[in-house]
C-alpha positions, 0 to 999 in steps of 0.5 A: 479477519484483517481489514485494512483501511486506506486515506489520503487519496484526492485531486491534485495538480500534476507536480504536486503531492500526496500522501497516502495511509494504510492501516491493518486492524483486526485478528493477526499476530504479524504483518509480513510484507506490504504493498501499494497497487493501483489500477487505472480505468480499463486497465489492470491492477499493477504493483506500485511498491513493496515493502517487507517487515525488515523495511526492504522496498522495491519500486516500479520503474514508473515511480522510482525516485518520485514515490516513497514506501514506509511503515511504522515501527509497529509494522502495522501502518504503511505509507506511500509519499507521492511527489511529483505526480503526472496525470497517469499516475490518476488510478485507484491505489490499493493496500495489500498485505500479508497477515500472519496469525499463530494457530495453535500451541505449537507455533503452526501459523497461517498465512493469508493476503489481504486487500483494501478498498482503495483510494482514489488519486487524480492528478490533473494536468 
């Protein structure tokens, strides 16, 4: 099992800040690609950022240029760099990853997705 603990989530002014964190513990061998979704009330959950383990990034039209996506060098913490918040970027935002465990002797690996709990971010106006 992988679990992935998020922080950072908060209220804050519209054209503020925040820094959210994801963190992946547990039984794994490699953290493949990551992202960062978030659903507001009454709506579905979207796809905020993406980032592989080769630090390749994709953003949402909404956010380019105002959000940020990292991880660390271990590849196992991600981070989401909000500037310049607007009231509708208020939702719950949730880590995602894909974790890679190695099976057996002869490299068989299994892939499997694995979601936080989420961390709320409201920005108010």
């Amino acid at each position: 099992q992988v679990q992935l603990l998020e922080s950072g989530g908060g209220l804050v002014q519209s054209g503020g800040s925040l820094r959210l964190s994801c963190a992946a513990s547990g039984r794994f061998d490699k953290i493949n690609d990551m992202a960062w979704y978030r659903q507001a009330p009454g709506q579905e959950r979207e796809m905020v950022a993406t980032i592989t383990s080769d630090y390749y990034t994709n953003y949402a039209d909404s956010v380019q240029g105002r959000f940020t996506i990292s991880r660390d060098n271990a590849r196992t913490s991600m981070y989401l760099q909000m500037n310049n918040l607007k009231p509708e970027d208020t939702a719950v935002y949730y880590c995602n990853a894909e974790a890679l465990r190695v099976v057996n002797v002869e490299g068989a690996t299994v892939k499997r997705q694995y979601w936080g709990q989420g961390t709320l971010v409201t920005v108010s106006s």
